[in-house]
N, CA, C and O atoms as CSV, one atom per row, in Angstrom:
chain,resi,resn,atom,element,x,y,z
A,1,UNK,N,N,0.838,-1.172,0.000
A,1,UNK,CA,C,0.000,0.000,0.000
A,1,UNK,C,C,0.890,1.245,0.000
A,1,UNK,O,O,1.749,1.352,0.875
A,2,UNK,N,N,0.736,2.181,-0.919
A,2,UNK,CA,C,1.673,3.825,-1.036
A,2,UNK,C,C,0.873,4.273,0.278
A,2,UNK,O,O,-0.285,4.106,0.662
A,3,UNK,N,N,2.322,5.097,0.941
A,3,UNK,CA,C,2.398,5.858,2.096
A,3,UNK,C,C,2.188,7.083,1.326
A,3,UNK,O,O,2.698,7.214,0.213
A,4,UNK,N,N,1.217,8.295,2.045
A,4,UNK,CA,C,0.835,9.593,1.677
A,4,UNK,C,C,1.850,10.622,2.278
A,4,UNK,O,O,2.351,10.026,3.232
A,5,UNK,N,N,2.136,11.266,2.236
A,5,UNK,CA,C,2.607,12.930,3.398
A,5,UNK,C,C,1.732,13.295,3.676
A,5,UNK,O,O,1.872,13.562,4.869
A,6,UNK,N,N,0.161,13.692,3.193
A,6,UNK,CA,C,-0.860,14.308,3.265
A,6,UNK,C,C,-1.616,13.398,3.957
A,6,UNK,O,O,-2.768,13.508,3.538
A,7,UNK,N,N,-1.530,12.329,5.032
A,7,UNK,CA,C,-2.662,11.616,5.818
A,7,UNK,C,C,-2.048,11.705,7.131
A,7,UNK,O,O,-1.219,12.556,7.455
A,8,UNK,N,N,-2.521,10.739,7.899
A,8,UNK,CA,C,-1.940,10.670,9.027
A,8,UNK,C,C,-0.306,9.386,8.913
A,8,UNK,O,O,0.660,9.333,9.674
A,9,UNK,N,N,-0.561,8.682,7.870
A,9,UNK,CA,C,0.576,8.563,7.780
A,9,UNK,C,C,2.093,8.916,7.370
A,9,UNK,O,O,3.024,8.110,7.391
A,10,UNK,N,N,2.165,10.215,7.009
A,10,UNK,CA,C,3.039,11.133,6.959
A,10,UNK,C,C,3.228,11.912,8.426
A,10,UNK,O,O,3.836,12.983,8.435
A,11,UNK,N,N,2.771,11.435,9.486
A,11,UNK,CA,C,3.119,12.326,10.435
A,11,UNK,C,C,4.611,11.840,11.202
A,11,UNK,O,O,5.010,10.678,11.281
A,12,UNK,N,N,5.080,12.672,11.563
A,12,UNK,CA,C,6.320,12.598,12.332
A,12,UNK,C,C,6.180,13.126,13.679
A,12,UNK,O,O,5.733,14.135,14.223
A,13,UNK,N,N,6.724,12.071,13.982
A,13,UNK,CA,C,7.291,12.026,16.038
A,13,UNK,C,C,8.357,12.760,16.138
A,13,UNK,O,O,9.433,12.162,16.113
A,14,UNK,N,N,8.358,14.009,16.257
A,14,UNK,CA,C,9.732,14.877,16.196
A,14,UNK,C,C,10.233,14.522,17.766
A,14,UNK,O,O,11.367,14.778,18.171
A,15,UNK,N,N,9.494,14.074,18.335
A,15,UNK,CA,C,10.385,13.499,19.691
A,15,UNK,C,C,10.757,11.828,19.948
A,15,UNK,O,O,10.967,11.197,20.984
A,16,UNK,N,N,10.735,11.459,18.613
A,16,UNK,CA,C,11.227,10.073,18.883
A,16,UNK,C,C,12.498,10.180,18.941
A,16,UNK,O,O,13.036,11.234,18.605
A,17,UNK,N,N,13.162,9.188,19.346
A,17,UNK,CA,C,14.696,8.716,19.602
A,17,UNK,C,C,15.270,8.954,17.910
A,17,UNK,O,O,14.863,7.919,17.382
A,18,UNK,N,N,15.581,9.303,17.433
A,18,UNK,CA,C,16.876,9.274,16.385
A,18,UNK,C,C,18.078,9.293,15.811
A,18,UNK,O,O,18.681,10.163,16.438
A,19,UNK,N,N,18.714,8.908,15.088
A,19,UNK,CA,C,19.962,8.698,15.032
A,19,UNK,C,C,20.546,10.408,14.429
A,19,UNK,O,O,19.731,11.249,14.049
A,20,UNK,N,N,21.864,10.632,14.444
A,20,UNK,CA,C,22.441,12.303,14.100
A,20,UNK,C,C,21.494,12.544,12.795
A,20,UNK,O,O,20.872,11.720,12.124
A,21,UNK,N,N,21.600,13.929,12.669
A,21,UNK,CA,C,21.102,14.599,11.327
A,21,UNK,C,C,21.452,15.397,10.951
A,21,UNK,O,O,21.103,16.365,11.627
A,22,UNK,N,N,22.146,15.700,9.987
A,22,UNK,CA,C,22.752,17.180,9.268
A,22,UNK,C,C,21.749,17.067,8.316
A,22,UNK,O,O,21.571,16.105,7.569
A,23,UNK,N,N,20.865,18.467,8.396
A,23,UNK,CA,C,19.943,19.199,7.203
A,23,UNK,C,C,21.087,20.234,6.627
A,23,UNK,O,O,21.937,20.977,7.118
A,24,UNK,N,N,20.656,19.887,5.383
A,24,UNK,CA,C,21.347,20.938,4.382
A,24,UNK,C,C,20.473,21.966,3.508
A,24,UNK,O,O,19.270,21.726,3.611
A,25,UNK,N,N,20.678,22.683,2.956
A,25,UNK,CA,C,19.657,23.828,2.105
A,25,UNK,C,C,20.339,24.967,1.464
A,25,UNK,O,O,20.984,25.886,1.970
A,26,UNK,N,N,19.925,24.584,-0.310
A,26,UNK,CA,C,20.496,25.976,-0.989
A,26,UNK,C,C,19.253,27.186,-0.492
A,26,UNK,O,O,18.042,26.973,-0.430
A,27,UNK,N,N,20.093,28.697,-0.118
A,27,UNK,CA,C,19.400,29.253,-0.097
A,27,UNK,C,C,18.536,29.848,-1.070
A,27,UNK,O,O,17.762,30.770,-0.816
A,28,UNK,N,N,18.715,29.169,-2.466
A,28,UNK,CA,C,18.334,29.723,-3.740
A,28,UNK,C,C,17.230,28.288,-4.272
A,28,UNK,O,O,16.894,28.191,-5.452
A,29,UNK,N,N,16.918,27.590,-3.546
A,29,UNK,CA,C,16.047,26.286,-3.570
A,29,UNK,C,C,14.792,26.846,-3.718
A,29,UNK,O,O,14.366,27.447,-2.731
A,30,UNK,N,N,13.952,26.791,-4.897
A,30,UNK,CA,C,12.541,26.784,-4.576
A,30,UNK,C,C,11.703,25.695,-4.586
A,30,UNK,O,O,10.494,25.760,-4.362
A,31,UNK,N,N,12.394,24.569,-4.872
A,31,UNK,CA,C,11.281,22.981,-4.489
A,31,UNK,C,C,11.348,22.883,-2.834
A,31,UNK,O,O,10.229,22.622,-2.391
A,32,UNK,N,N,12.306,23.014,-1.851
A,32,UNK,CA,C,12.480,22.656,-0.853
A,32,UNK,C,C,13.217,23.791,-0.289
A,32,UNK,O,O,14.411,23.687,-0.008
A,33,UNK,N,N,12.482,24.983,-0.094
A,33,UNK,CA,C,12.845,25.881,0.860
A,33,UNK,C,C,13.462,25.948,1.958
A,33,UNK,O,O,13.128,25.372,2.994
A,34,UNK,N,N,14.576,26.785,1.774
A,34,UNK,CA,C,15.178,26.733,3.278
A,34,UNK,C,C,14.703,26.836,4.559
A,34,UNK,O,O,15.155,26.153,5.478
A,35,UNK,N,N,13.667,27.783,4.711
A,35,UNK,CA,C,13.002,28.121,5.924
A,35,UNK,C,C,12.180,26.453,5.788
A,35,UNK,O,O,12.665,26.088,6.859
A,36,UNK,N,N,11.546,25.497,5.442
A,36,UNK,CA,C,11.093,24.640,5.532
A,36,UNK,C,C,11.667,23.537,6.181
A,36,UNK,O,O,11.206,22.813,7.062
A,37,UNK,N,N,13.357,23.521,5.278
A,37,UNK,CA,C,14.128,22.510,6.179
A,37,UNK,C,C,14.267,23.194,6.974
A,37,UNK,O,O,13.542,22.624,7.789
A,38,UNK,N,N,14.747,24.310,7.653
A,38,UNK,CA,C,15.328,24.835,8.974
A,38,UNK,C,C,13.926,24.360,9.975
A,38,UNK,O,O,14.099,23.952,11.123
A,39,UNK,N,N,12.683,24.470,9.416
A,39,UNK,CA,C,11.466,24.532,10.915
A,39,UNK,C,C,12.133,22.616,10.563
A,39,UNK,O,O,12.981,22.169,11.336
A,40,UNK,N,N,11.912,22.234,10.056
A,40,UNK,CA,C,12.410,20.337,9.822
A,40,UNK,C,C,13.675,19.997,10.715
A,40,UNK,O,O,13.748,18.873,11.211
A,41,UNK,N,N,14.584,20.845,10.915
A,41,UNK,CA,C,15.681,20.784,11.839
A,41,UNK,C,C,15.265,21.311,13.151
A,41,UNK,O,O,15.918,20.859,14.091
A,42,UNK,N,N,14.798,21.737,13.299
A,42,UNK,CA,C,14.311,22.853,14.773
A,42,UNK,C,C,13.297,22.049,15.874
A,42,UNK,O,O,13.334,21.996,17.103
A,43,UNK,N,N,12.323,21.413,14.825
A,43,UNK,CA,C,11.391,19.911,15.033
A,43,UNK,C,C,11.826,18.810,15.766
A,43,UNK,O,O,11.381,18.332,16.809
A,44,UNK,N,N,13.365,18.268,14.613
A,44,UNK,CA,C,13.751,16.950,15.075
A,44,UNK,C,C,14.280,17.643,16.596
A,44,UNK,O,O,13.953,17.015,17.603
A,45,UNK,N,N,15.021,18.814,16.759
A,45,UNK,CA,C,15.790,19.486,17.671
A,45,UNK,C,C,15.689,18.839,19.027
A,45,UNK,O,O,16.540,18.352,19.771
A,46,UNK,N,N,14.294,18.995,19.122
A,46,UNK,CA,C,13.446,18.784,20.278
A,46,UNK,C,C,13.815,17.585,20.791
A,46,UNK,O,O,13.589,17.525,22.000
A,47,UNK,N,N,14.223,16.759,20.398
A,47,UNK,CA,C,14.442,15.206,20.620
A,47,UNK,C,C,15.563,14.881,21.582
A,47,UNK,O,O,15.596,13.872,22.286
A,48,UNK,N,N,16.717,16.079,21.533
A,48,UNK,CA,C,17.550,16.294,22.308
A,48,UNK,C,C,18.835,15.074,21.232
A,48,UNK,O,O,19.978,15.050,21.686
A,49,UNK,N,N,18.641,14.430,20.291
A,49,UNK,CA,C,19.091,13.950,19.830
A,49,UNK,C,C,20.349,14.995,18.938
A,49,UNK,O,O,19.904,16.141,18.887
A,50,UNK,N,N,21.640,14.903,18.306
A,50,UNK,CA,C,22.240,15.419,17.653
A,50,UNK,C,C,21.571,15.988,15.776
A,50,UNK,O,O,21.280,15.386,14.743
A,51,UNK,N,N,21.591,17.064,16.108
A,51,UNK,CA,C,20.541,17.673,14.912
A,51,UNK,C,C,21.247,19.663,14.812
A,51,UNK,O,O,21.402,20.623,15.567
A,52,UNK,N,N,21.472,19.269,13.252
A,52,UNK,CA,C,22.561,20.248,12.641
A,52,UNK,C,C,21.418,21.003,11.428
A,52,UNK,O,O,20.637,20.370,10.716
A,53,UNK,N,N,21.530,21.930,11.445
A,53,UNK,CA,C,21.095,22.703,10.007
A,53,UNK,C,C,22.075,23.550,9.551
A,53,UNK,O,O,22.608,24.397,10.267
A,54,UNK,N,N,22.352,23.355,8.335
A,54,UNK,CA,C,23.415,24.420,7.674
A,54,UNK,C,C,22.961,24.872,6.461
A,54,UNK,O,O,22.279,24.171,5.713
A,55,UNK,N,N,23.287,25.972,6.222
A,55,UNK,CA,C,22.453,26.701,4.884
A,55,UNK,C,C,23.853,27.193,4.105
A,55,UNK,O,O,24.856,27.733,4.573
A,56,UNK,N,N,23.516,26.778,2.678
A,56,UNK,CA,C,24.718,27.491,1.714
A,56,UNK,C,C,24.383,28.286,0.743
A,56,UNK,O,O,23.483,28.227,-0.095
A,57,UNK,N,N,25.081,28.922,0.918
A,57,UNK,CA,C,24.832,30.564,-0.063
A,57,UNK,C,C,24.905,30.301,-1.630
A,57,UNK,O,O,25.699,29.508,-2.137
A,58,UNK,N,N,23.944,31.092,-2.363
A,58,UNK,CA,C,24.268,30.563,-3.721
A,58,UNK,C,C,23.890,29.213,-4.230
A,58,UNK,O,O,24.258,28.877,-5.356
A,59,UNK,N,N,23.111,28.336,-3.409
A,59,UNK,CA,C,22.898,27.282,-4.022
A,59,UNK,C,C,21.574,26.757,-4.340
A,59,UNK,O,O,20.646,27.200,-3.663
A,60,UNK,N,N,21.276,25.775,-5.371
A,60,UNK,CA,C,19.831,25.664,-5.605
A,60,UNK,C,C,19.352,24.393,-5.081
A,60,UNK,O,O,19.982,24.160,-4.050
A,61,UNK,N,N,18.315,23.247,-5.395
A,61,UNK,CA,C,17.987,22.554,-5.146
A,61,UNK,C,C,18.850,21.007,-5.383
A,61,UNK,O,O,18.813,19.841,-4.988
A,62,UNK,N,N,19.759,22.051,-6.468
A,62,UNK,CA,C,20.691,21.038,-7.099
A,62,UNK,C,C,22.104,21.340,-6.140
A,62,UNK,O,O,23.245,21.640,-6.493
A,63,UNK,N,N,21.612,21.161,-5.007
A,63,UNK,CA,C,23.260,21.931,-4.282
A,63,UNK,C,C,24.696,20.629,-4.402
A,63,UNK,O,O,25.915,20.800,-4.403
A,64,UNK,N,N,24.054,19.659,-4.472
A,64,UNK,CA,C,25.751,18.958,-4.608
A,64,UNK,C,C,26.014,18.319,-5.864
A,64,UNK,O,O,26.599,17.262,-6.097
A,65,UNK,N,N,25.314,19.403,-6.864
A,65,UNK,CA,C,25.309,18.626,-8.570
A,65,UNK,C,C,25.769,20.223,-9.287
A,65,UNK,O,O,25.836,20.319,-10.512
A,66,UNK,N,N,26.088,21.513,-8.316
A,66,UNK,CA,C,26.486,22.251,-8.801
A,66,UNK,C,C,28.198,22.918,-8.384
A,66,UNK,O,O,28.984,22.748,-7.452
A,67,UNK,N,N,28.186,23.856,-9.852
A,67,UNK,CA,C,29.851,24.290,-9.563
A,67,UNK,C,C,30.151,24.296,-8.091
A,67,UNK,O,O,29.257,24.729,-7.364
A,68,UNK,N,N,31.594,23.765,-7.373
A,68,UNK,CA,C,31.584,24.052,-6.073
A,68,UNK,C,C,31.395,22.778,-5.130
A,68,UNK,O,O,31.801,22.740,-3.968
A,69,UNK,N,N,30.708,21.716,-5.795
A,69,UNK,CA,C,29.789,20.700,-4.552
A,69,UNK,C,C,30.713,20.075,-3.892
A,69,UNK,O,O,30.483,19.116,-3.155
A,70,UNK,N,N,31.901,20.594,-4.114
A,70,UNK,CA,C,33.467,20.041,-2.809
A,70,UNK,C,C,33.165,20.358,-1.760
A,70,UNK,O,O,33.047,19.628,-0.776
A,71,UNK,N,N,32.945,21.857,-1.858
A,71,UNK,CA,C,33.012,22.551,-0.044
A,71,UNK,C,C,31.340,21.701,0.370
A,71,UNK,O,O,31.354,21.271,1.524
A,72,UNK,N,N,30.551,21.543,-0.077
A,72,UNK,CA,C,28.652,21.138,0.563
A,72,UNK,C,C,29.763,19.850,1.260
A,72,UNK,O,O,29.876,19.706,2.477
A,73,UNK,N,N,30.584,18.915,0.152
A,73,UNK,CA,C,31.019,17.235,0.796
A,73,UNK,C,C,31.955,17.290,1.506
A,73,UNK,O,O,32.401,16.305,2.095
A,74,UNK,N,N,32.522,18.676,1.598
A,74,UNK,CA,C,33.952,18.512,2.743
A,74,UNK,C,C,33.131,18.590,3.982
A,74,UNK,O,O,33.411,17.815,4.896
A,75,UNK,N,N,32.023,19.544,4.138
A,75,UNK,CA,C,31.234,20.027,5.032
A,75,UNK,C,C,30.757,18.923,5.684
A,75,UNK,O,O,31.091,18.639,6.834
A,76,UNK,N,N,29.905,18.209,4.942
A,76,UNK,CA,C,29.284,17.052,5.228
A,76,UNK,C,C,30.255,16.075,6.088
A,76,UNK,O,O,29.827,15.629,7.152
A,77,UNK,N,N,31.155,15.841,5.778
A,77,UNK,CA,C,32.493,14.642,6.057
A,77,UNK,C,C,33.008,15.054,7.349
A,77,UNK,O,O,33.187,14.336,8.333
A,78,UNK,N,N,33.296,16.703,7.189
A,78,UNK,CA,C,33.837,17.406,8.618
A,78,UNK,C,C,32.799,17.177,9.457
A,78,UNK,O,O,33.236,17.087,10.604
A,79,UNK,N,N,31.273,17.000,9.397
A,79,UNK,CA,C,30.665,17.226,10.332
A,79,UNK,C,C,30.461,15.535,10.732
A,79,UNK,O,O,30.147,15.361,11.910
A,80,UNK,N,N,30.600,14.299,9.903
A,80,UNK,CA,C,30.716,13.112,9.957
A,80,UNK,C,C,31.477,12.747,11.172
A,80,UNK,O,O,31.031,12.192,12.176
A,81,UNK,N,N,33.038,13.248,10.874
A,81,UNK,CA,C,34.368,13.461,11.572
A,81,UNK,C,C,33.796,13.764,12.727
A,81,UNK,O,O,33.572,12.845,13.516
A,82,UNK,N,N,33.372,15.380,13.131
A,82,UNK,CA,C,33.387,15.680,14.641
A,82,UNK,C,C,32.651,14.618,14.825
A,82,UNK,O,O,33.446,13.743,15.167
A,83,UNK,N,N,31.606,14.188,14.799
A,83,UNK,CA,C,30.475,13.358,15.179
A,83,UNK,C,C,30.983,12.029,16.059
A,83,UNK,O,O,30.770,11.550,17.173
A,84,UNK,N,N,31.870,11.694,14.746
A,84,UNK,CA,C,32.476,10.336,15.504
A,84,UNK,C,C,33.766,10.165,16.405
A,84,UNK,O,O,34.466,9.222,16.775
A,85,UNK,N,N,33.741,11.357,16.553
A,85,UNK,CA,C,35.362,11.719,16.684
A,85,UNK,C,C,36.541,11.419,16.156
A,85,UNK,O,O,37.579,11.252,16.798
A,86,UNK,N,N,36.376,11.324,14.665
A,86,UNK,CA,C,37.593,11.733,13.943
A,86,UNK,C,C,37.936,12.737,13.108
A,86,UNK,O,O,38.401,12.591,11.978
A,87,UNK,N,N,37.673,13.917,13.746
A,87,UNK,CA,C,38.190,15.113,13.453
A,87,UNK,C,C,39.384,15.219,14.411
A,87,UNK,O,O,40.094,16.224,14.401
């Protein structure tokens, strides 16, 4: 059976237990707005679980398929690193 977003089965337990999360967001995204992921990061927040939002300048929806997408994966990796402690 297809799962909806629009029923009750699209709802989220922003206080369940979860594993880390880095949200990412071009600020130049209009399928998936930044202010959308940021309230999506702010949500899981609550959980007390490890939960990151980072926003990059200049970028669109296509943020790690455009000029540049080194610094979005160094970012990503550095924040991997602290996480596990191998930074």
């Amino acid at each position: 059976m297809p799962r909806s977003t629009l029923t009750r089965q699209g709802r989220i337990d922003f206080r369940a237990d979860h594993p880390p999360m880095l949200f990412v967001a071009g600020d130049r995204d209009h399928l998936t707005p930044a202010g959308m992921v940021g309230r999506n990061a702010r949500g899981y927040a609550r959980s007390g679980s490890a939960v990151e939002f980072k926003l990059f300048t200049d970028r669109s929806h296509f943020i790690c398929n455009q000029d540049g997408w080194e610094s979005v994966a160094a970012f990503v990796l550095d924040w991997v690193a602290a996480l596990t402690g191998q930074a």
